[in-house]
Every structure is written in structure tokens, then in C-alpha cells.
KOLVEXMAR-336888 format. One record per residue: residue in three letters; x, y, z of N, C-alpha, C in turn. Coordinates in steps of 0.2 Angstrom, whole numbers, padded with zeros to 4 digits, always signed. Each point is the difference from the previous one (the first is absolute). Layout:
BEGIN
ALAXYZXYZXYZ/...
***
This chain:
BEGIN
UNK+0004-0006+0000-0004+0006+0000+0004+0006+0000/UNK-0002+0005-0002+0003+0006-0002-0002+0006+0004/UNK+0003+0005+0002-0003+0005+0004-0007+0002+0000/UNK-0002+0000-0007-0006+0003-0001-0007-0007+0002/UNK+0002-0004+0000-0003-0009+0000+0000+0000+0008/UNK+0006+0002+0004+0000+0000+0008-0007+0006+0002/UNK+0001+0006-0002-0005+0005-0001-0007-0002+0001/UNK-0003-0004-0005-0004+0000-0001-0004-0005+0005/UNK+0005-0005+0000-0001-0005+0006+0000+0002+0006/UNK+0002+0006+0003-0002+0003+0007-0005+0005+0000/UNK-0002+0003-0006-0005+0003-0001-0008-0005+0002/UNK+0000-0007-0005-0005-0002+0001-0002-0006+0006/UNK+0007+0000+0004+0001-0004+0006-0005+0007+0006/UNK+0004+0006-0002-0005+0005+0004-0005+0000+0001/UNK-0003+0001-0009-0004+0001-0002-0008-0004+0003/UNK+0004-0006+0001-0005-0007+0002-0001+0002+0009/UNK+0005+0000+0002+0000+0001+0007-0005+0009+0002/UNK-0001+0004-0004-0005+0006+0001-0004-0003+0001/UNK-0003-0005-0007-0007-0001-0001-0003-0005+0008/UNK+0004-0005-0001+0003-0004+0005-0004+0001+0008/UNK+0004+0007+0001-0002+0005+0006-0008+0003+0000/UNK+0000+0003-0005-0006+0001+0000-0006-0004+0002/UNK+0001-0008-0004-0005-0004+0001+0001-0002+0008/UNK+0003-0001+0003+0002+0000+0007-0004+0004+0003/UNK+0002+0009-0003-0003+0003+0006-0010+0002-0003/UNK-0001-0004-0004-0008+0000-0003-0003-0007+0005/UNK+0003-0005+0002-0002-0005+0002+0001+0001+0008/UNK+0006+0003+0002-0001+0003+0007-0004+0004+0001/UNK-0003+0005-0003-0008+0004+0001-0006-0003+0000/UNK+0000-0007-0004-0007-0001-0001+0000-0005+0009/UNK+0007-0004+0001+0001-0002+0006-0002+0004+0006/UNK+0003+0007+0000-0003+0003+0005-0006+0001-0001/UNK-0004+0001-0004-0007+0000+0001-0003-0005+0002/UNK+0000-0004-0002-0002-0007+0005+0002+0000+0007/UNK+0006+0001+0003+0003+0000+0005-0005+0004+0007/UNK-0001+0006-0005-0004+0007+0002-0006-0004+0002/UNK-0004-0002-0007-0006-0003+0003-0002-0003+0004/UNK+0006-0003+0003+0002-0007+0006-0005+0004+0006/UNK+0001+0004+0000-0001+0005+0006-0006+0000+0004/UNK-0007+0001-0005-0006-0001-0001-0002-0004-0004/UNK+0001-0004+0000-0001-0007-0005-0005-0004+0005/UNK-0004-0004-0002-0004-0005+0003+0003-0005-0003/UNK-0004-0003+0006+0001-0009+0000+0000-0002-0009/UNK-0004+0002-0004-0003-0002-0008+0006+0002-0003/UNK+0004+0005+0001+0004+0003-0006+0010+0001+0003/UNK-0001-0003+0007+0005+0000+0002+0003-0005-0002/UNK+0001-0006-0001+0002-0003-0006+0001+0002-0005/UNK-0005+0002-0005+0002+0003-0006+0006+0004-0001/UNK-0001+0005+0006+0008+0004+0000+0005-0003+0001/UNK+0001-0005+0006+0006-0003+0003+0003-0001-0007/UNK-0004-0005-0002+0003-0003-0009+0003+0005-0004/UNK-0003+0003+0000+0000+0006-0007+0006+0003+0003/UNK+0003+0004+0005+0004+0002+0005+0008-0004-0004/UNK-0002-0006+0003+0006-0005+0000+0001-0002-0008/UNK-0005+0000-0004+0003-0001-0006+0003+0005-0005/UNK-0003+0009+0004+0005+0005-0002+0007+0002+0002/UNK+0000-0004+0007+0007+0001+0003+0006-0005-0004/UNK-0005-0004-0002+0006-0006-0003+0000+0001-0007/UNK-0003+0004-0005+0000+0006-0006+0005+0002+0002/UNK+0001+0006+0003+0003+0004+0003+0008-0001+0001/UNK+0000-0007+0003+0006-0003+0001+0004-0003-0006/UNK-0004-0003-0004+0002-0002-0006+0002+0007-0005/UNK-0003+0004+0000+0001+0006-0006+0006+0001+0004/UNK+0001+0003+0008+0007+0002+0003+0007-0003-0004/UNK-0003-0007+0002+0007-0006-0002+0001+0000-0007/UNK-0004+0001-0007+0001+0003-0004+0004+0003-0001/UNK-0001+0008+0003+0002+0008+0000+0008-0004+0002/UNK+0001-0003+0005+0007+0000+0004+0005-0003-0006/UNK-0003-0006-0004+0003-0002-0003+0001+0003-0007/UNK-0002+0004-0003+0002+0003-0004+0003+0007+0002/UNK-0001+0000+0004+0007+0007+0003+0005-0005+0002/UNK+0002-0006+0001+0005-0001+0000+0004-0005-0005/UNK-0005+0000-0004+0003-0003-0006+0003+0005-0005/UNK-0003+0009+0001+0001+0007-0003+0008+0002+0004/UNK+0001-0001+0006+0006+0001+0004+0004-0007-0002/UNK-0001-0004-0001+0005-0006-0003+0005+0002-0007/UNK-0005+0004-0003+0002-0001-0006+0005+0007-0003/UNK+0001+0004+0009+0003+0007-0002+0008-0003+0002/UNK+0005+0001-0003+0003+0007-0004+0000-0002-0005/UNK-0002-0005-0004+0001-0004-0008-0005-0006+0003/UNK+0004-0004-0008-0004-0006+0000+0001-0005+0003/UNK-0004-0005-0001+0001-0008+0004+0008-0002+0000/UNK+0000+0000+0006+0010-0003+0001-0002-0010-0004/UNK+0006-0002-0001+0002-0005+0000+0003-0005+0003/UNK-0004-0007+0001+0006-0002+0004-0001-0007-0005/UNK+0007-0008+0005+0002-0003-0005-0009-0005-0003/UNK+0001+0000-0006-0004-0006-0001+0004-0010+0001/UNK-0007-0002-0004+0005-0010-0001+0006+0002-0005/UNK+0000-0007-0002+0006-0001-0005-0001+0002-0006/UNK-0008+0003-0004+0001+0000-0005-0003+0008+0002/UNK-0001+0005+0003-0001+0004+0002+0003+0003+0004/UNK+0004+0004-0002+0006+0005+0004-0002+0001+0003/UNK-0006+0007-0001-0002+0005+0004-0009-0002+0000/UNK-0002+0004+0004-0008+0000+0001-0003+0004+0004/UNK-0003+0003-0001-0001+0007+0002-0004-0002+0009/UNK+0001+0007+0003-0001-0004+0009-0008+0003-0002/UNK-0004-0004+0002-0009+0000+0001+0000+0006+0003/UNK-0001+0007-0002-0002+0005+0006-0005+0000+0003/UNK-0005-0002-0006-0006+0000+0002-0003-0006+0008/UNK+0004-0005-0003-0001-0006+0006+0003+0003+0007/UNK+0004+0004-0003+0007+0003+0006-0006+0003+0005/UNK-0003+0004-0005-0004+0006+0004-0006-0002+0006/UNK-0002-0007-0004-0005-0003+0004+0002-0002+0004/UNK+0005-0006+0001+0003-0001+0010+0005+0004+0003/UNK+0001+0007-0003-0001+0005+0004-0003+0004+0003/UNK-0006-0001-0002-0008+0002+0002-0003-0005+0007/UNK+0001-0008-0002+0000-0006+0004+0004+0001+0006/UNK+0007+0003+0000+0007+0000+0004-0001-0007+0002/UNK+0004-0001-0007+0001-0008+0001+0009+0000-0003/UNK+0004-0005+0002+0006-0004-0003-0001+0003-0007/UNK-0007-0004-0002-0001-0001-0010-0005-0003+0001/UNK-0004+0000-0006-0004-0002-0001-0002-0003-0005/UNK-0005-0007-0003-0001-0001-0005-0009+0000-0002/UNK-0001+0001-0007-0007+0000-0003+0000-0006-0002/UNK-0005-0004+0001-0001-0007-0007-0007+0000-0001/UNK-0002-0001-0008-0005+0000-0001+0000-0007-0003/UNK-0007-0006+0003+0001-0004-0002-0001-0003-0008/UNK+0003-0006-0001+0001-0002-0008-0001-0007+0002/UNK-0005-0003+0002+0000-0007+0000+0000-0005-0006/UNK-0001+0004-0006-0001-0003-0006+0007-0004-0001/UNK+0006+0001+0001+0006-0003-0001+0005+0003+0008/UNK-0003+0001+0004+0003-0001+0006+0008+0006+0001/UNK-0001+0004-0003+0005+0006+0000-0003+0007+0001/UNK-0001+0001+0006-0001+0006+0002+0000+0007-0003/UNK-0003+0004+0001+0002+0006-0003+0005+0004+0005/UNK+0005+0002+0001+0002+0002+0006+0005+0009-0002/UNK-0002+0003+0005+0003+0007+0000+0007+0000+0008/UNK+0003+0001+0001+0006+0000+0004+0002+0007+0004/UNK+0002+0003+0004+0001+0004+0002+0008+0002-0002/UNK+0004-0006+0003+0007+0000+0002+0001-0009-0005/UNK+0008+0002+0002+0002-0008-0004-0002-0005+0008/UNK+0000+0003+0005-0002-0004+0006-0006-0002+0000/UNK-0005+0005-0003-0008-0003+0000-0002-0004-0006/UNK+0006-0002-0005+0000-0002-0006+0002-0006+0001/UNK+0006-0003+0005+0004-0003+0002-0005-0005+0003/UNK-0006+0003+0004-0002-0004+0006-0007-0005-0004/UNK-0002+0006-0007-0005-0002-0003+0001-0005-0003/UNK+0006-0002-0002+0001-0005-0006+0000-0005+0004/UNK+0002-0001+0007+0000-0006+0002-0006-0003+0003/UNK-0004+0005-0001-0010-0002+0000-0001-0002-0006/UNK+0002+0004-0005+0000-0004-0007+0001-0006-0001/UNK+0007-0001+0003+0004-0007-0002-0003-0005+0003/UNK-0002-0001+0006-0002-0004+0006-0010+0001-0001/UNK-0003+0004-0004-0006+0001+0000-0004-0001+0007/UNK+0005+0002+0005-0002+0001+0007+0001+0006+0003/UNK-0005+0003+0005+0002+0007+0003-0006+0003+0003/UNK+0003+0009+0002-0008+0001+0002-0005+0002-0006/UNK+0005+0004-0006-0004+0000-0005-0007-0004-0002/UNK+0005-0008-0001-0005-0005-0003-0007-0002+0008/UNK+0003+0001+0004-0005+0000+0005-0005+0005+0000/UNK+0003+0006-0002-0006+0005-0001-0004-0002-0007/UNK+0001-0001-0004-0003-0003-0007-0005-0004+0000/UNK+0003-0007+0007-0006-0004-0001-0003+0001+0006/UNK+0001+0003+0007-0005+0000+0004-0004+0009+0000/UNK+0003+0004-0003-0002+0008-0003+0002+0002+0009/UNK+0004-0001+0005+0000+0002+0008+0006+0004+0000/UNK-0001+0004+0007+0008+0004+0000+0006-0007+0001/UNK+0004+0001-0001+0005-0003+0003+0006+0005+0004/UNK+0003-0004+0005+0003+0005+0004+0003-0006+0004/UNK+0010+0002-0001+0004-0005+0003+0005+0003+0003/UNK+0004-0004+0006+0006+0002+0000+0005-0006+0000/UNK+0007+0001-0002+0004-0005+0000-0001-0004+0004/UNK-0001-0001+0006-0003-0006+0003-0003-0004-0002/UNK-0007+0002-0003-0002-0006-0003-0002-0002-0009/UNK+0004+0004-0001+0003-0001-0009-0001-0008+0001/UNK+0006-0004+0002+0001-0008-0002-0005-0003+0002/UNK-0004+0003+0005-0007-0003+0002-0005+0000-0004/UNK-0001+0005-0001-0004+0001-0008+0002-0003-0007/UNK+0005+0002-0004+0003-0002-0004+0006-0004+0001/UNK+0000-0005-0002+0005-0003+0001+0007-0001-0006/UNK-0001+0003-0003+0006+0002-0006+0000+0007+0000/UNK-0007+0003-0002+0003+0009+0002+0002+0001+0004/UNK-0003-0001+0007+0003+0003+0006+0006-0002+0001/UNK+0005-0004-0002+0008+0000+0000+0003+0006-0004/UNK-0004-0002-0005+0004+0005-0007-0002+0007+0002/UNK-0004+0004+0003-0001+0006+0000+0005+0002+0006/UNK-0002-0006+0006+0004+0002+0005+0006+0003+0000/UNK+0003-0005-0003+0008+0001-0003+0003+0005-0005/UNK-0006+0003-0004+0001+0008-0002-0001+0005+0005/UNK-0002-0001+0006+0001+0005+0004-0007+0002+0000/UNK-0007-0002-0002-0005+0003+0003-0003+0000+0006/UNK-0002+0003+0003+0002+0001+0009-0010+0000+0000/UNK-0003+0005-0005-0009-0003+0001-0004+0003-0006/UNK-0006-0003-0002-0001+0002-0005-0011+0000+0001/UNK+0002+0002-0005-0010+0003+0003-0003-0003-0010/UNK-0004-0002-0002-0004-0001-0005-0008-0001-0001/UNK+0000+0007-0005-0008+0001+0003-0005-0002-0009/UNK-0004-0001+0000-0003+0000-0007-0003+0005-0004/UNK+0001-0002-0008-0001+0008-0005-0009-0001+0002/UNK-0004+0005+0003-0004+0000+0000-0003-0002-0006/UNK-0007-0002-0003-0004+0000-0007-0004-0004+0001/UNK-0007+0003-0005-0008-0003+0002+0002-0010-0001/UNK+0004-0001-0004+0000-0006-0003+0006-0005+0005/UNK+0002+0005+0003+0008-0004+0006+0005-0004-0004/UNK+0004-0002+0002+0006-0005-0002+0004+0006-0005/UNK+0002+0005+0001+0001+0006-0005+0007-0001+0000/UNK+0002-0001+0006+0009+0002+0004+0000+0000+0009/UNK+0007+0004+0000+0000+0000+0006+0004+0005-0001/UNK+0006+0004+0006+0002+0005+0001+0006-0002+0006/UNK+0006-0001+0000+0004-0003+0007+0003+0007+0002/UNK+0001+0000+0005+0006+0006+0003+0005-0005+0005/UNK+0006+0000-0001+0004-0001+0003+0003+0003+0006/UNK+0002-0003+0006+0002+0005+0006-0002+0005+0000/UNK-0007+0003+0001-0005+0005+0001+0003+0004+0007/UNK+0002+0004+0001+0001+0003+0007-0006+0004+0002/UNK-0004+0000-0001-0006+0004+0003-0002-0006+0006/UNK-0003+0002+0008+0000-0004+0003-0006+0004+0003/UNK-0004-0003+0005-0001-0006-0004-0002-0007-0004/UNK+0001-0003-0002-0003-0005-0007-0006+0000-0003/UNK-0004+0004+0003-0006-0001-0002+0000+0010-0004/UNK+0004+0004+0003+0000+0005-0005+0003-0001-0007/UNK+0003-0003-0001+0004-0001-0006-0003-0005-0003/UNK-0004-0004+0003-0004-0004-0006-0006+0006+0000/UNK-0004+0003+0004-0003+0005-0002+0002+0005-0007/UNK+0005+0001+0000+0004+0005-0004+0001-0005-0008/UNK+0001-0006+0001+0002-0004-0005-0007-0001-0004/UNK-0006+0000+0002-0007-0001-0001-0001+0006-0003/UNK+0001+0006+0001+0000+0007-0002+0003+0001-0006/UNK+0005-0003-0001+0003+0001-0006-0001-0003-0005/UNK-0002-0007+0001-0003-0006-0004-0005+0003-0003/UNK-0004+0003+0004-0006+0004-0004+0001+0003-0002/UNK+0003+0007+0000+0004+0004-0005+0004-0002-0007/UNK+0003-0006+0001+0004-0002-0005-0006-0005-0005/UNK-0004-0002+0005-0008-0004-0007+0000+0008-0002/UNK-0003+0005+0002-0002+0005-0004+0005+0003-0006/UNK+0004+0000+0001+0005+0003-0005-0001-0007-0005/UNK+0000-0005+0002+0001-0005-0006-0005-0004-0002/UNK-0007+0001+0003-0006-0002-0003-0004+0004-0004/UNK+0000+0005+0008-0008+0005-0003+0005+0008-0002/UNK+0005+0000+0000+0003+0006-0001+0000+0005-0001/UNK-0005+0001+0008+0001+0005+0005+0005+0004+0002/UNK+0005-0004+0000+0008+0004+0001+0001+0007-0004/UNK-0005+0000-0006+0003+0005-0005-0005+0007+0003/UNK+0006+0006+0000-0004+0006+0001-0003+0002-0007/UNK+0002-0005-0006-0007+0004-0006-0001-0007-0005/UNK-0002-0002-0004+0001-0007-0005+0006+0004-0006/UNK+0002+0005+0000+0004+0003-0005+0008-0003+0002/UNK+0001-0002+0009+0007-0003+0003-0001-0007-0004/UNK+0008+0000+0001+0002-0007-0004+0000-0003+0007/UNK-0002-0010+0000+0000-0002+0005+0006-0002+0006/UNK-0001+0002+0006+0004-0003+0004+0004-0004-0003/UNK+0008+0001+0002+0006-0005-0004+0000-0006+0006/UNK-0005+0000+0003+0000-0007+0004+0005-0007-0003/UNK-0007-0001-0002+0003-0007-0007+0003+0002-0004/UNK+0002+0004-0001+0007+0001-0006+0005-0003+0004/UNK+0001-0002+0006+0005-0001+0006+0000-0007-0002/UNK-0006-0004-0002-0001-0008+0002+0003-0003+0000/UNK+0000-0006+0002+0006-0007-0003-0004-0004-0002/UNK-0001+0000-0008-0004-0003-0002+0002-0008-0004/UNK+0004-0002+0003+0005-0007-0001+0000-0001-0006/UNK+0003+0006-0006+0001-0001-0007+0004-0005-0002/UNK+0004+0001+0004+0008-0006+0000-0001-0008+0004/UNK-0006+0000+0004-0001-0008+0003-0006-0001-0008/UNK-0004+0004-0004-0004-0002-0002+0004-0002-0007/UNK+0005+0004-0002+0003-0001-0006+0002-0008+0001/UNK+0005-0001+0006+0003-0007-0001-0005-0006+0000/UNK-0006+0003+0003-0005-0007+0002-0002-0001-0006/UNK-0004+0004-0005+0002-0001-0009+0005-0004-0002/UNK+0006+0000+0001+0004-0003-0001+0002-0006+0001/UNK-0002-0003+0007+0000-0006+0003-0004-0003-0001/UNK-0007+0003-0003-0008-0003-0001+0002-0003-0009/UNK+0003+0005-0004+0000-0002-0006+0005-0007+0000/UNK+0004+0000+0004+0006-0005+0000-0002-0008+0001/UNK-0004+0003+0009-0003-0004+0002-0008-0003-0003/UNK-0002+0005-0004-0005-0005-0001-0005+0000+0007/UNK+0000+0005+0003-0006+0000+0004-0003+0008+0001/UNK-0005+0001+0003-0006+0006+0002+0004+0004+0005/UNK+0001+0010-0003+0005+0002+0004-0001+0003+0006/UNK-0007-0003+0003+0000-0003+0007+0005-0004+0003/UNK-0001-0006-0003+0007-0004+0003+0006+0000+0000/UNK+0001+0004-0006+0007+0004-0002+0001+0003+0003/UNK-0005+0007+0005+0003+0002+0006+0001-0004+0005/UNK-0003-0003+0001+0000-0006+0007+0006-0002-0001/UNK+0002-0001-0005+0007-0003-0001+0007+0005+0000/UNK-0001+0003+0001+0003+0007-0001+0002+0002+0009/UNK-0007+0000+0000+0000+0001+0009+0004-0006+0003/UNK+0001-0005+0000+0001-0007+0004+0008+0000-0001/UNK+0002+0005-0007+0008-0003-0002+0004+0005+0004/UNK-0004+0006+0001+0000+0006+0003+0001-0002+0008/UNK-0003-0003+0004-0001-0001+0007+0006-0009-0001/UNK+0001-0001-0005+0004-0004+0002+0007+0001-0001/UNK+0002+0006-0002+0007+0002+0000+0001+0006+0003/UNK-0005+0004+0005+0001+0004+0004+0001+0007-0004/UNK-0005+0001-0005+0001+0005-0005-0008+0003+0000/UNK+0000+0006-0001-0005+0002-0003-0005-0002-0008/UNK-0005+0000+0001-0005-0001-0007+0004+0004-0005/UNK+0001+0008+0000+0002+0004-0006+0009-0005+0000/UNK+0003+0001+0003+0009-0004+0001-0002-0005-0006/UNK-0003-0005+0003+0000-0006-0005-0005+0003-0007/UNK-0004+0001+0000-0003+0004-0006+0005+0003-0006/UNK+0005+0005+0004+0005+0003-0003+0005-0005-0002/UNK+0001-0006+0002+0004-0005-0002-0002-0005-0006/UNK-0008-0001+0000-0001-0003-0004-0002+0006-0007/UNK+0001+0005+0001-0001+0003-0005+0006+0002-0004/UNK+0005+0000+0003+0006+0000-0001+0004-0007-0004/UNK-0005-0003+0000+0001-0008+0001+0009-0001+0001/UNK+0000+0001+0006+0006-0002+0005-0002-0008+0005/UNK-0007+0002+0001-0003-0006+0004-0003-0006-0006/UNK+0001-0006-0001+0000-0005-0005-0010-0001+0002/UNK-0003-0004-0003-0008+0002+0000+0001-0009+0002/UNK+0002-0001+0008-0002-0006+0001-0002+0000+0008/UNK-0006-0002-0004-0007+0001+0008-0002-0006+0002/UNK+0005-0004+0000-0004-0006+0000+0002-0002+0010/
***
């Protein structure tokens, strides 16, 4: 990106975060009113407010956690462009996620990671904060164990500390241990239809645990807006949030699983199943081996 590309990108980060506030502060009035009516309320309508109350306050809170996050995606992106850091072996460089940045900064979390799910072929959609929240994903990917997949199939907070990682997960919880994740919070992408995704923050310092999954719930709804109902935008003229521009959308596990499937003579479903197991059995990541077989450095013998 060029100066003027940087520009425009703080502009419409701002841009959103105006509009952002203002629906904020339109959902906090109508909340005060109901709040106000609390006062004389009867027994027939004093419900009706509680509700109406509580679901402008959590408007309210979601438009907030919007606004914060694209101001700090607009502050991320000052004095120039996206820095760099290293990529794989077939990828030098790779631009660091701001956008992702901005959002477990918002969490005050370690890192954090997005996954929308992809059950059709068992490879996530995944956004990354840091190479650590990148780091800790893959081995949810690899191992198809975690709190992600726990939120996916049971739609519940999840919420651990390294104590009871190996109690839980018996492969994740070593592997994550061992990178140093100290606690981690997983909450679900809100939507009418569920199974949408989930949202993880790593080592959350907000304390108590139960404010930081509040907070993590807060953003999950903000971040469906932006990438559903696309709300996010302060006018439909804004280009959309570079959220998924950030994705990992496994081009390189999907390229070699074509490759194994035409080789092999099987469905590249199973081609990734094969991919993953050769993967977990050489203590490599899915893309590592992927990058191997595409390179054809790795010989195509799966047997």
C-alpha cells in the first residue's frame, strides 16, 4: 500500500467508527427511556421495559465494540503501511493482520484467532492475530481437537486454564501447553442459523474471567456485523472491512490435496485426511507438508 491507500484506509476505519458511535449513542437513548419508564411502570409493562432496556444496552455495547475496533485498526495502520513479517518456505514475507491485530487488542488478549466453519472438507476458515495465535490454531487444525471445535459442536462458552487443558484435550492440551498458553476464553459467532464459527482469545488479562468472555461475546457480535449484515460500514459507498482479506484460506493444503487426489485416485476429502495424518505424523504442520508436496520434494506415497 502506498501513502495515499494508507490514507484512505484510516479515513474509512474512522469513518465506520463515527457511524459506529452514533448508533451506540441512538440505542443508549431509546435504553434510557425504557429505563426512565421503569420508574412508573406497572406490574403489565414492567417487563416489557426490563427487555427492551437490556436489549438496547447490549446494541449499545456492540455498536461501542465496533467503534473501538476500527479506531484501532485506523491507529494500527499509522505512520505507513502494513509491516511485514517472515512467512513459510514458499512465502518470504506476509503482511502482519492489522485488522486481526486490532481486534485482540480490543479483547486484551496474547492474540487471537477468527474461524469460520468449513465442514464441507474439514479446513477452517481461519483469521490470526500474531504468528502465536496462528501457531496455536494450526494445532486445532491438525489434531481437529480444541476449544474452537468444542464451540462448533456444542455452540457454549468455553473457558480453560492450563490445568485442565490435558483433562480436556488430550493432544491439544499438551501442544498448546507447551507453546506457552497460560488461558484461553472461546466464545461463538453469533447467527440466526448457529454453527457459524467461534472467536478464541488467548491469555485474556481482564480479570475477572467472566469480564473477558463478556467482552469476547461483544466483539463476536460486532465482527458478525461487519461480515454478515454489514453494519460495520458508515455508508454502502465504504469498501468492505479488510477482515478476510487477512484469512487463511488453506490455498496451499487445497492445491496439494488435488494433487494427492489425482495421484491417488481418491475424493479430496480424503486427500486432505491424508494430508492431515502425514502431517501429525511427522510433527509438521498441514501447510509444511502441503508446501512439500507441491514442491514435489515429498514422494506421493500414502500408503
Amino acid at each position: 500500500m502506498d501513502a495515499r491507500d494508507v490514507g484512505r484506509r484510516i479515513a474509512d476505519a474512522q469513518a465506520r467508527a463515527r457511524a459506529a458511535r452514533r448508533r451506540a449513542d441512538g440505542a443508549a437513548a431509546v435504553a434510557e427511556r425504557h429505563e426512565a419508564a421503569l420508574r412508573d411502570a406497572g406490574a403489565m409493562t414492567r417487563q416489557m421495559h426490563e427487555t427492551m432496556a437490556e436489549i438496547h444496552r447490549r446494541t449499545q455495547q456492540r455498536h461501542d465494540t465496533a467503534a473501538s475496533i476500527h479506531l484501532a485498526y485506523a491507529a494500527a495502520l499509522h505512520p505507513g503501511p502494513p509491516r511485514l513479517r517472515p512467512g513459510g518456505p514458499r512465502s518470504p514475507e506476509v503482511a502482519v493482520p492489522l485488522f486481526m491485530t486490532a481486534v485482540a487488542g480490543v479483547l486484551r488478549g496474547r492474540g487471537a484467532t477468527l474461524t469460520l466453519d468449513d465442514r464441507a472438507d474439514g479446513l477452517d476458515v481461519v483469521v490470526a492475530s500474531t504468528p502465536f495465535a496462528k501457531a496455536v490454531q494450526d494445532v486445532e487444525l491438525l489434531l481437529e481437537e480444541g476449544p474452537s471445535h468444542d464451540v462448533a459442536s456444542g455452540g457454549e462458552v468455553v473457558v480453560a486454564a492450563p490445568s485442565e487443558f490435558s483433562d480436556r484435550w488430550s493432544r491439544y492440551g499438551p501442544c498448546v501447553s507447551e507453546l506457552g498458553v497460560r488461558s484461553l476464553v472461546a466464545v461463538p459467532l453469533p447467527a440466526p442459523q448457529g454453527g457459524l464459527g467461534s472467536l478464541l482469545i488467548l491469555d485474556p488479562v481482564e480479570r475477572p474471567i467472566s469480564r473477558a468472555t463478556s467482552r469476547a461475546r461483544a466483539v463476536a457480535e460486532a465482527l458478525i456485523d461487519m461480515i454478515v449484515a454489514g453494519s460495520g460500514s458508515a455508508a454502502a459507498s465504504l469498501p468492505p472491512v479488510p477482515l478476510l482479506d487477512e484469512a487463511d484460506y488453506h490455498e496451499r493444503a487445497h492445491q496439494a490435496a488435488g494433487m494427492i487426489s489425482a495421484q491417488a485416485g481418491c475424493r479430496i476429502h480424503d486427500a486432505l485426511a491424508l494430508l492431515r495424518a502425514r502431517a501429525y505424523a511427522d510433527g509438521l504442520t498441514i501447510d509444511e507438508v502441503a508446501d512439500q508436496v507441491i514442491a514435489r520434494t515429498r514422494p506421493f506415497d500414502w500408503s
